[in-house]
C-alpha positions in Angstrom: 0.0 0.0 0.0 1.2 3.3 -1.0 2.0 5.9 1.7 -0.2 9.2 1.5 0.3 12.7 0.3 2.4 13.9 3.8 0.4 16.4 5.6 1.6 19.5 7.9 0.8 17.3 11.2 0.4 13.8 11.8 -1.4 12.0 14.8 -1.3 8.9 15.7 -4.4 7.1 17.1 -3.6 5.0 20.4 -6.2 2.2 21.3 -3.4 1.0 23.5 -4.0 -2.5 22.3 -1.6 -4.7 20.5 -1.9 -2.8 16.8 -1.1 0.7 17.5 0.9 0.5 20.4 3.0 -1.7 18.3 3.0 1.3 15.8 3.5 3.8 18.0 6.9 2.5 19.6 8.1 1.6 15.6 7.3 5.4 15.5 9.4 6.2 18.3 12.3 4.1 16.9 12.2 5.6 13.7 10.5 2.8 11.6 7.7 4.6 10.4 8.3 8.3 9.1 8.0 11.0 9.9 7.4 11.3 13.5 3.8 11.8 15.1 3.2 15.2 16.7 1.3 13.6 19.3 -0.3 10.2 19.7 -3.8 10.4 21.6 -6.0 8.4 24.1 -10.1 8.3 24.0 -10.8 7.1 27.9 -14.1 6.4 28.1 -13.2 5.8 32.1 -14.7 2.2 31.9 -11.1 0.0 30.7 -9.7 -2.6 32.7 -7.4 -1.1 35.4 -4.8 -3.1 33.0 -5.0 -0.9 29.8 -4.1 2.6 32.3 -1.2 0.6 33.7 -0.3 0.0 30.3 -0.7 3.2 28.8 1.5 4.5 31.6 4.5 2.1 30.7 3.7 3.2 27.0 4.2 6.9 27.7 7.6 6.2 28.8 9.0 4.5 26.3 7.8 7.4 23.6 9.7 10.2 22.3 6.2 12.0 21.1 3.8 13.7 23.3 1.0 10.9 24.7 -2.4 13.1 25.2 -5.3 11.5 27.1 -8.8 13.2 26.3 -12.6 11.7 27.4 -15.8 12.3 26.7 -17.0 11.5 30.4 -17.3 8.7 32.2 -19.4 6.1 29.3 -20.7 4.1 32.1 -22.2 6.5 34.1 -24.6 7.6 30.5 -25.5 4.2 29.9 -26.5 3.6 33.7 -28.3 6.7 34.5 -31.2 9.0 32.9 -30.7 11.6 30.7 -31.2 15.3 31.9 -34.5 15.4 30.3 -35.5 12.2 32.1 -35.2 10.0 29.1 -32.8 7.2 28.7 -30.4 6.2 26.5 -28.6 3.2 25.4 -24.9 3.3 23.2 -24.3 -0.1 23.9 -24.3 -2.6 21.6 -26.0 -5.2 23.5 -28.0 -8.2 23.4 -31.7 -8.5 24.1 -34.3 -11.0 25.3 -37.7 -10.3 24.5 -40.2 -10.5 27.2 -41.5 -13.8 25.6 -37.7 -15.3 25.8 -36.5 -14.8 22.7 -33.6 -13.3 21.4 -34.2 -10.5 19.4 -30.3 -9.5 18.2 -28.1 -6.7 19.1 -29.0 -2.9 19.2 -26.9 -0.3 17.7 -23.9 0.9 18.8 -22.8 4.4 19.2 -20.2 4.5 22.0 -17.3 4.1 19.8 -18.1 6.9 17.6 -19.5 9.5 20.5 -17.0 8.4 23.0 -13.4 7.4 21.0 -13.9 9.2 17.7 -15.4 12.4 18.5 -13.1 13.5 20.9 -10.0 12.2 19.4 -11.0 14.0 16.3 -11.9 16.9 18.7 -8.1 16.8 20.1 -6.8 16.6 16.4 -8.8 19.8 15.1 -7.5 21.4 18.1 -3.5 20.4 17.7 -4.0 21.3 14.1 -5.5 24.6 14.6 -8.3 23.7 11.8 -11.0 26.3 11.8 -14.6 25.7 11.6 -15.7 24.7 8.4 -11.8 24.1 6.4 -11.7 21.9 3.5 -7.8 22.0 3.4 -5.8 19.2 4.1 -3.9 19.3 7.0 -3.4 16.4 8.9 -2.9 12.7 8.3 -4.6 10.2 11.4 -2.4 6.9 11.5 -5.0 4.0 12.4 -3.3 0.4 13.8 -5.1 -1.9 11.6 -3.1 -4.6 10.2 -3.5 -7.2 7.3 -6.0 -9.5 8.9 -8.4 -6.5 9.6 -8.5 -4.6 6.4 -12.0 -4.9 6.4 -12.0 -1.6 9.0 -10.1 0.1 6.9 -12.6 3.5 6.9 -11.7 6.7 4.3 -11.7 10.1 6.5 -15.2 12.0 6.2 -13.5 15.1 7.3 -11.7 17.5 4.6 -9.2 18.6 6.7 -7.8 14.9 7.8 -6.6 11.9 6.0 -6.2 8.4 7.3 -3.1 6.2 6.8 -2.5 3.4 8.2 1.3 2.2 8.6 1.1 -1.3 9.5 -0.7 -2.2 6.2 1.9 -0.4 4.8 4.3 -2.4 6.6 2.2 -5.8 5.3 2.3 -6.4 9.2 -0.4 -8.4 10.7 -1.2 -9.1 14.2 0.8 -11.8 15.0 3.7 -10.2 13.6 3.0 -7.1 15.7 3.4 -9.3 18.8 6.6 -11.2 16.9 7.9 -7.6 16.6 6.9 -6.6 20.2 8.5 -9.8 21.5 12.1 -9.0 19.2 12.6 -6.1 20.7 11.8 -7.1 24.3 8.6 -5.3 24.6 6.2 -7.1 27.2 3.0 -7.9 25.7 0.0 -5.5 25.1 -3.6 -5.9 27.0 -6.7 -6.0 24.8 -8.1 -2.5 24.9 -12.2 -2.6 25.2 -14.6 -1.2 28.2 -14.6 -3.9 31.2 -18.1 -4.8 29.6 -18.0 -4.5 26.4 -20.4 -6.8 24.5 -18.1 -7.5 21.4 -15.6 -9.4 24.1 -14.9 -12.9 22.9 -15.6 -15.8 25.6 -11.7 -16.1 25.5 -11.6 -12.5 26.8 -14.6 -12.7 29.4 -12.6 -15.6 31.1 -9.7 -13.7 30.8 -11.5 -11.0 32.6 -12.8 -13.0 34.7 -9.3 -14.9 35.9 -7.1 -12.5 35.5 -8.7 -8.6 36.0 -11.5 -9.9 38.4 -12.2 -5.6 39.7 -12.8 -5.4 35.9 -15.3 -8.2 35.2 -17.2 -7.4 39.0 -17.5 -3.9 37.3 -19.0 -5.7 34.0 -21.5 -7.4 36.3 -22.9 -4.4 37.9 -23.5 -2.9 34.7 -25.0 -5.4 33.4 -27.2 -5.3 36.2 -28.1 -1.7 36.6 -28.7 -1.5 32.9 -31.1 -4.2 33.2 -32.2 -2.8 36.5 -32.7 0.6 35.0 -35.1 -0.2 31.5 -36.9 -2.3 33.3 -38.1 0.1 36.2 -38.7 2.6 33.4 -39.7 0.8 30.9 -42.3 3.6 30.1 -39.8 6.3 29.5 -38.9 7.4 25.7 -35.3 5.9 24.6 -36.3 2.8 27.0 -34.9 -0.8 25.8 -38.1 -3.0 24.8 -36.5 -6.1 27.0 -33.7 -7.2 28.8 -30.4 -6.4 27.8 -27.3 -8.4 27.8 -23.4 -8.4 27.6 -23.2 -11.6 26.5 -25.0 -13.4 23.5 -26.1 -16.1 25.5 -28.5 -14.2 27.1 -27.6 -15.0 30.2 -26.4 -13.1 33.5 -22.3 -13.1 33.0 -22.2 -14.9 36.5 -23.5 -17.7 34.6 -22.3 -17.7 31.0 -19.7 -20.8 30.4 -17.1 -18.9 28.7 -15.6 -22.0 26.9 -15.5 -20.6 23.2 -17.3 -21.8 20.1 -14.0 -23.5 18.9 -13.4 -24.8 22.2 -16.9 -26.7 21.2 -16.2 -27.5 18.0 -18.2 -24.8 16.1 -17.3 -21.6 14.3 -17.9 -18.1 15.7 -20.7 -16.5 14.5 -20.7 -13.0 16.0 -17.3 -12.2 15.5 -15.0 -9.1 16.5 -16.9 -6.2 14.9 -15.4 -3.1 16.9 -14.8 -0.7 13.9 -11.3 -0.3 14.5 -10.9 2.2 17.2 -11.4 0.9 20.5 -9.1 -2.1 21.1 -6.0 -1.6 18.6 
């Protein structure tokens, strides 16, 4: 894949998982070109207490400023009313009808309201782009590798293009971690919300094993979300049934997290973050 046109700034997009925390340290060793002016964080306050550590170590080993910037705390709008007494749901979980029956997933807009906006937001600013430019002026460097090209998204902005190096590099996820390993880098965490309902049964029992503050914090959601369309179930925005994190429709204290190639079977659902939350 060809590089693009260079740009007056470039930013680097840090999920703090495995992708672009692999890019951003080939950054700071002077593998990719030129150097970012900054790399920055979306915190949508609800990671596993793992990602912060990590994102600490990762500030110190870069040459580059590391900005952190957050919407608010994402848990406390999915858990609590709206100022006009309405509710509102950006997850995208899984619901059980009244009957019993599963009814899919809703929509999701927490990645876009609470990674994209305001890492776009902290670009614009750094950039110095006025309301309403069309020039180009910055390029966004996204950590998607070869076995995820399907993410790859085109800018909608003027005034920002999107490159992404590790495609460049023809670099995929395993060979970030080979590369991470070579140059005695410990391993990344998985970068998602405690309760996010894309995690993989592989990642809920690795949750639940090994970050157990983090899946206790996934429960409660869980349960106050339930707790809190279902005592007002009347109010505009409220979910018709009972939400879930996990596609078995069952309360994560009682999932069996064995995975659907631990049984034998393929996995149907899938990773479908867009890209932005756990690179």
């Amino acid at each position: 894949m060809i590089k693009p046109t260079d740009t007056r700034y470039n930013f680097l997009s840090l999920g703090a998982g495995v992708q672009s925390s692999t890019m951003a340290l080939m950054a700071a060793r002077g593998e990719i070109h030129p150097m970012p002016d900054a790399a920055i964080f979306a915190d949508t306050q609800a990671e596993p207490q793992g990602v912060y550590d990590w994102l600490e170590w990762l500030e110190g080993n870069l040459c580059f400023p590391l900005h952190v910037v957050t919407r608010g705390s994402l848990t406390d709008r999915v858990t609590k009313k709206a100022d006009n007494g309405n509710l509102r749901n950006m997850l995208p979980v899984f619901i059980k009808s009244a009957g019993g029956v599963a009814e899919g997933k809703l929509m999701r807009t927490c990645t876009m309201d609470y990674k994209i906006v305001p890492l776009m937001k902290k670009e614009k600013e750094l950039a110095g782009v006025k309301r309403g430019s069309k020039d180009l002026v910055a390029t966004s460097w996204i950590g998607i590798s070869t076995d995820e090209v399907v993410r790859m998204k085109p800018s909608r902005e003027k005034w920002v293009q999107h490159r992404w190096p590790l495609i460049e590099a023809g670099m995929s996820r395993h060979d970030c971690l080979l590369w991470m390993n070579r140059n005695g880098y410990p391993k990344p965490p998985r970068s998602a919300c405690s309760y996010c309902p894309f995690h993989s049964n592989q990642e809920w029992r690795r949750l639940r094993d090994e970050e157990p503050e983090a899946f206790a914090e996934a429960v409660r959601v869980e349960r106050e979300l339930q707790a809190l369309h279902r005592d007002n179930a009347d109010l505009p925005g409220a979910i018709r049934g009972t939400p879930y994190m996990h596609r078995s429709l069952k309360p994560l204290t009682e999932v069996d997290f064995s995975t659907d190639v631990d049984r034998g079977q393929l996995e149907l659902w899938g990773n479908e973050c867009e890209g932005m939350c756990g690179l």
